[in-house]
C-alpha positions as CSV (number, residue, x, y, z in Angstrom):
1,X,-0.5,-15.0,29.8
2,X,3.4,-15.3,29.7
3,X,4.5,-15.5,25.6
4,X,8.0,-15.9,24.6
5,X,8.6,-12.9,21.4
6,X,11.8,-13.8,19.2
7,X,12.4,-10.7,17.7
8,X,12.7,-7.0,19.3
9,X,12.9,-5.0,16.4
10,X,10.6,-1.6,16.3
11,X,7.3,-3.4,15.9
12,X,8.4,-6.6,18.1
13,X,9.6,-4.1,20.8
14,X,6.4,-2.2,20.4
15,X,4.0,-5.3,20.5
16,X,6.0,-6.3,23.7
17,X,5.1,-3.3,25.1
18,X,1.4,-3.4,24.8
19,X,1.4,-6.9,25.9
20,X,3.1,-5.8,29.1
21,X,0.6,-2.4,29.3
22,X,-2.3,-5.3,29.0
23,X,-0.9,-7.7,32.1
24,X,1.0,-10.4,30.0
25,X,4.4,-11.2,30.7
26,X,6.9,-11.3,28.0
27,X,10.2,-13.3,27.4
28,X,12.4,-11.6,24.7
29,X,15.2,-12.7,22.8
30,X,17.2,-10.8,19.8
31,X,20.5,-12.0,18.5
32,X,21.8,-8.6,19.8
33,X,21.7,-8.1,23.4
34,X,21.7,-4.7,23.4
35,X,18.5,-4.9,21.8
36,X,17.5,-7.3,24.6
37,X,19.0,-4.9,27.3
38,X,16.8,-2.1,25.6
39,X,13.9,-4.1,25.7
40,X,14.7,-5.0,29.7
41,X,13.9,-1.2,30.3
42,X,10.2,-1.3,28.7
43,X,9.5,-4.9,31.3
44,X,10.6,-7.3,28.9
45,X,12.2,-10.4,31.2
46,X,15.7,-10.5,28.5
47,X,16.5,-14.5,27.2
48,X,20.2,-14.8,26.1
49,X,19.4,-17.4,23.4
50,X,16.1,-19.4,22.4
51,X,16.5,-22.2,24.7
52,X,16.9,-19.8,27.5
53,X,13.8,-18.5,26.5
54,X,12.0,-21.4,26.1
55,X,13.2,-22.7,29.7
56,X,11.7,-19.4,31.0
57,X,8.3,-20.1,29.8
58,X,5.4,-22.5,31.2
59,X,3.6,-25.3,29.8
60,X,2.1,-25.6,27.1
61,X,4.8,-22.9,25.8
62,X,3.8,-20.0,23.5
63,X,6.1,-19.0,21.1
64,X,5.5,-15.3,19.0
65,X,7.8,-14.9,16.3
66,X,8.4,-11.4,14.6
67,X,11.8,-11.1,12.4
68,X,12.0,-10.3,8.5
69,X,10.6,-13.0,6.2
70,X,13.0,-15.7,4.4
71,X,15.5,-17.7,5.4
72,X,16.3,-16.2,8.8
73,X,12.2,-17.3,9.8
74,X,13.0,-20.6,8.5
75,X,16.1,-20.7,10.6
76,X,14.5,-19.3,13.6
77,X,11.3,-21.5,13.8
78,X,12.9,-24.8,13.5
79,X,15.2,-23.8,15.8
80,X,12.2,-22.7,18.3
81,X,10.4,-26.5,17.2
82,X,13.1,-28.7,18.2
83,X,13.3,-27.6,21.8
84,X,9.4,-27.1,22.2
85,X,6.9,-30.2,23.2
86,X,3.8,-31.7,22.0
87,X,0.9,-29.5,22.3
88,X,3.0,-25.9,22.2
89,X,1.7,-23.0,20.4
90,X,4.1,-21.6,17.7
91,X,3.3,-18.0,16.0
92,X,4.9,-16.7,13.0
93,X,4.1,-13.0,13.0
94,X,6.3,-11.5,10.4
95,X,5.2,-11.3,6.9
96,X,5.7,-14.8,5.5
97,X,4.9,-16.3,2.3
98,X,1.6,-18.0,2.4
99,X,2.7,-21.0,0.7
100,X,5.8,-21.1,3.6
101,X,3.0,-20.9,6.1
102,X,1.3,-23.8,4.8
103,X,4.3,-26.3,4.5
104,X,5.0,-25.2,7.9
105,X,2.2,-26.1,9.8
106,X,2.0,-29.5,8.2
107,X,5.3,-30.1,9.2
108,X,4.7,-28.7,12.7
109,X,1.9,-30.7,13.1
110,X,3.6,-33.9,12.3
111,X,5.8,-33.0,15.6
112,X,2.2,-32.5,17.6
113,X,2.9,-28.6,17.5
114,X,0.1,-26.3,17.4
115,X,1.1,-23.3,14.4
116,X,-0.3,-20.1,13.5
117,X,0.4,-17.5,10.9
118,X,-0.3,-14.1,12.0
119,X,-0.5,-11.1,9.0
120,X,-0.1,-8.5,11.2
121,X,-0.1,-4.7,10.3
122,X,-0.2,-1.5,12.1
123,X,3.5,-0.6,12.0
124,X,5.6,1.6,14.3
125,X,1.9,3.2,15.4
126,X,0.4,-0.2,16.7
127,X,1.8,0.4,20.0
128,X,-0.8,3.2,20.8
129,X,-3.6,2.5,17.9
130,X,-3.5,-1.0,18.4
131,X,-2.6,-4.0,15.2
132,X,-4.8,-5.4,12.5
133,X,-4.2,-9.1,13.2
134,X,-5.2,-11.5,10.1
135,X,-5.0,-14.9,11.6
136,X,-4.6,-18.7,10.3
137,X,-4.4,-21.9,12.1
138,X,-6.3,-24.8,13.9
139,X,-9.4,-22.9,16.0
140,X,-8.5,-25.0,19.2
141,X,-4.7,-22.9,19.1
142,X,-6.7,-19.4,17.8
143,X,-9.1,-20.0,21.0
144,X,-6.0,-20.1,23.6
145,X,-4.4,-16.7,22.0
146,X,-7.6,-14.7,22.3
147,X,-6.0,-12.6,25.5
148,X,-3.5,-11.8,23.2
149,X,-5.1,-11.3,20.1
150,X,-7.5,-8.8,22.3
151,X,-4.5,-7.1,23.9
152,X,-2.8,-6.2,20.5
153,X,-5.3,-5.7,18.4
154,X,-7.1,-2.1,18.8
155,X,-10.0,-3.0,20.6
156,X,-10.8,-6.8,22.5
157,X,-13.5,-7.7,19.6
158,X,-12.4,-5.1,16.8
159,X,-9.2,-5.4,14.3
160,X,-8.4,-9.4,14.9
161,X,-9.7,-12.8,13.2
162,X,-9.7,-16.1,12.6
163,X,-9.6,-16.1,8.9
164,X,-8.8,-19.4,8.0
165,X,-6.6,-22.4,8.3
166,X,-2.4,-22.0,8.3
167,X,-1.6,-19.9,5.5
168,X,-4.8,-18.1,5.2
169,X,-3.3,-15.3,8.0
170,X,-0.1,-14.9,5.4
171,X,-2.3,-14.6,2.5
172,X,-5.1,-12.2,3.9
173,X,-1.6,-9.8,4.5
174,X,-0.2,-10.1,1.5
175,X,-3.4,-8.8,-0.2
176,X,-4.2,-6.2,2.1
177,X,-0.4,-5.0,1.3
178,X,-1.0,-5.3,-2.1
179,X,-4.0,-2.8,-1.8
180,X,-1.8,-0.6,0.1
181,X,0.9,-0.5,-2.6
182,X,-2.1,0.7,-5.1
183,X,-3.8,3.5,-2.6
184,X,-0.2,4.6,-2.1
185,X,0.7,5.3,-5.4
186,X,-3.0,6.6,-6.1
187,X,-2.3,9.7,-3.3
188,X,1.1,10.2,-5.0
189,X,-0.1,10.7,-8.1
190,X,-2.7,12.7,-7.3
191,X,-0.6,15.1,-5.1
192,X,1.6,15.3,-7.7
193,X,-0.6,16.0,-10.1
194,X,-1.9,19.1,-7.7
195,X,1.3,19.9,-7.2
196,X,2.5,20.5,-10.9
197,X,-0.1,23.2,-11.3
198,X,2.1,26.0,-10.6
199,X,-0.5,28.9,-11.6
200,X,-2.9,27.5,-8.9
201,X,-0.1,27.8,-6.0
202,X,-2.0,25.2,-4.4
203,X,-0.8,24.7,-0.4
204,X,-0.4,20.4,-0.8
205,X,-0.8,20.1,3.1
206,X,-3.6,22.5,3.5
207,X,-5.4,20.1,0.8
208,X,-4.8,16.9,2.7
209,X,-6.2,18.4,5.8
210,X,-9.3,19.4,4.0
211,X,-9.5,16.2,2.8
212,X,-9.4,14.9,5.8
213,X,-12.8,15.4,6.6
214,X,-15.9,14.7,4.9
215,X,-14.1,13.3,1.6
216,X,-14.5,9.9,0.3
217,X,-10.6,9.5,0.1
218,X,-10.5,10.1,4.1
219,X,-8.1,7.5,5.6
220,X,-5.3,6.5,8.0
221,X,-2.9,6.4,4.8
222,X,-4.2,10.2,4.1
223,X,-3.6,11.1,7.6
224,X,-0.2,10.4,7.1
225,X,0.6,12.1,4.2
226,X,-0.6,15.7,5.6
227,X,1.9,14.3,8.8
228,X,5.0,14.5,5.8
229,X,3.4,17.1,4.1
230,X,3.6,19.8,7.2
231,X,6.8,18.7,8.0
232,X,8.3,19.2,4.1
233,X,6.1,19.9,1.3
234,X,8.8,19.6,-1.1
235,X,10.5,16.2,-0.2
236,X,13.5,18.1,-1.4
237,X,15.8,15.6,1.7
238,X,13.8,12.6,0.5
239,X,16.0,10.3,-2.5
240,X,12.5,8.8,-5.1
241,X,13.6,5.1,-4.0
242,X,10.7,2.9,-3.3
243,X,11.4,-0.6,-1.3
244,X,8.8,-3.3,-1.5
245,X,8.9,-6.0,1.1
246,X,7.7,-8.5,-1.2
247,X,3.8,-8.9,-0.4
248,X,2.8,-6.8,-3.5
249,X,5.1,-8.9,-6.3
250,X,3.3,-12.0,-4.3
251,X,0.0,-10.0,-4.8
252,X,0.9,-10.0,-8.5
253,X,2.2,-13.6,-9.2
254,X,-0.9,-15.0,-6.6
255,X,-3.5,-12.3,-9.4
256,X,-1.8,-14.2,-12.6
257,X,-2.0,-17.9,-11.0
258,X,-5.2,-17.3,-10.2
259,X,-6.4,-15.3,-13.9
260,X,-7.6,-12.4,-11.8
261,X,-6.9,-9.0,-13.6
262,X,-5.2,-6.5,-11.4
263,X,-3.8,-3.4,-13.3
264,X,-3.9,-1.1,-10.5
265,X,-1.6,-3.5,-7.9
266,X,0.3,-4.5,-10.7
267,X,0.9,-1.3,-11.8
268,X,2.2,0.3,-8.4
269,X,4.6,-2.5,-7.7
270,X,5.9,-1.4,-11.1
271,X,6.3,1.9,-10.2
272,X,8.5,0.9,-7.2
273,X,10.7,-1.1,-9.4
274,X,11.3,1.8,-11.7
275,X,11.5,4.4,-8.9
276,X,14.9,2.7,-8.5
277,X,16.7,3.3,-11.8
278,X,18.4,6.6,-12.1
279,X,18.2,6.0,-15.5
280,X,15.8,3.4,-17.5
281,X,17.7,1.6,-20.6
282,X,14.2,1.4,-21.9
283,X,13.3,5.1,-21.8
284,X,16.9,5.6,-23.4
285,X,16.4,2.7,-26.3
286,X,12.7,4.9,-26.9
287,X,14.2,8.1,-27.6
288,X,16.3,6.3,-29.7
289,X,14.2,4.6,-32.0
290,X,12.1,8.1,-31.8
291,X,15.1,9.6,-34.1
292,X,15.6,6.7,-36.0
293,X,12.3,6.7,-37.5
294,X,11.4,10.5,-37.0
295,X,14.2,12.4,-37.0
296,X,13.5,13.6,-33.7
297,X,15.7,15.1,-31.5
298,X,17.7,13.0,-28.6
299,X,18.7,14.9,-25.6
300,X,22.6,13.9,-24.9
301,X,24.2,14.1,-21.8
């Protein structure tokens, strides 16, 4: 099949690449063009703007969007639907808002344009294990993709769905990040925990490959941690700064709408937020109030 990718950051680059490994033939455009030259070197046939790229592509046109979520996706796919025809596939594959997925394909649709939402995961290793691919949209559109659904995802029939109409793809992402925010901060803890026990003189990375086998924690997540962990058990190059994208606050706000209690998400994407204060007003105001009404003592600076 011959799909048109807007976006060739890491993972666009990398999807681009398995697509051309699996016989598709790719049409990439990037608002830098060295990023498009780069990508020129893997296969990738280089665009120099979306309606080059769209008059490089056959009928009905496939359209694979992968750039950061917000207003540059809103910018970028209704610039890709005004130049596309009736009938046209258009795939957001970035991590989107659910509720942006769903006023999207309603509006698409009202132009005759065929939209999907694709939650994709997998990362900078998806060009050799393969991506997760979490998929919403009208089954006729789903049915067209499946070469490429099978050519990304880890296996033809394993790691890919159809799991629902637009929006669902978005949503099914944003929880499965939500979960990841909690396991993360679960492993942290626990390592840190093991790590605090200095009588012990515990070897962090020689746990995590024990762990590895056998043990109920086994995962992909705990496969990467003994990856840091032999490279630099003490993280002493590595600032305590946790991002978050945005699925696990959407996590939250989707638990609260929806009266479901979820301590453990919740809690992680907390422990993000605080990972970024060098020093917490409220932990300051605490010790504080601690010598008010105690009399205890407050360390100064």
């Amino acid at each position: 099949m011959e799909i048109g990718l807007i976006g060739l950051g890491k993972m666009g680059a990398n999807m681009a690449q398995r697509l051309i490994k699996g016989g598709h033939k790719v049409v990439g455009y990037a608002r830098n063009a060295a990023t498009v030259a780069e990508a020129e070197k893997t296969g990738v046939v280089g665009a120099n703007s979306i309606a080059d790229l769209i008059t490089r592509l056959p009928s009905p046109k496939i359209v694979w969007v992968m750039v950061p979520s917000g207003a540059i996706t809103e910018e970028v796919l209704l610039s890709v639907a005004a130049l596309l025809s009736k009938g046209d596939i258009l795939v957001d594959g970035g991590n989107s808002n659910y509720k942006d997925s769903v006023r999207r394909a309603s509006m698409l649709a009202e132009r005759g344009l065929r939209f999907m939402d694709v939650g994709t995961s997998g990362g900078i290793w998806g060009l050799t294990e393969g991506y997760s691919l979490m998929i919403g949209g009208e089954k006729d559109a789903v049915q067209a993709l499946h070469p490429v659904f099978e050519t990304l995802a880890p296996a033809a029939n394993e790691g890919w769905g159809h799991v629902g109409p637009a929006g669902a793809g978005h949503f099914t992402k944003m929880i499965h990040n939500g979960i990841e925010y909690g396991m993360m901060q679960a492993f942290a803890e626990g390592f840190e925990i093991l790590n605090e026990k200095k009588e012990f003189n515990l070897d962090l990375y020689q746990i995590s490959k024990i762990w590895q086998k056998g043990s109920v924690v086994r995962s992909w997540l705990l496969d990467l941690t003994a990856r840091v962990l032999e490279k630099d058990v003490t993280l002493e190059n590595i600032e305590a700064y946790v991002a978050d994208s945005g699925e696990g606050r959407w996590t939250v706000f989707e638990a609260i709408d929806l009266n479901v209690d979820a301590p453990v998400i919740t809690a992680s994407l907390q422990r993000r937020i605080r990972s970024r204060q060098a020093a917490p007003y409220s932990d300051k105001l605490v010790a504080a109030m601690r010598g008010q009404f105690g009399g205890h003592e407050i360390k100064k600076k």
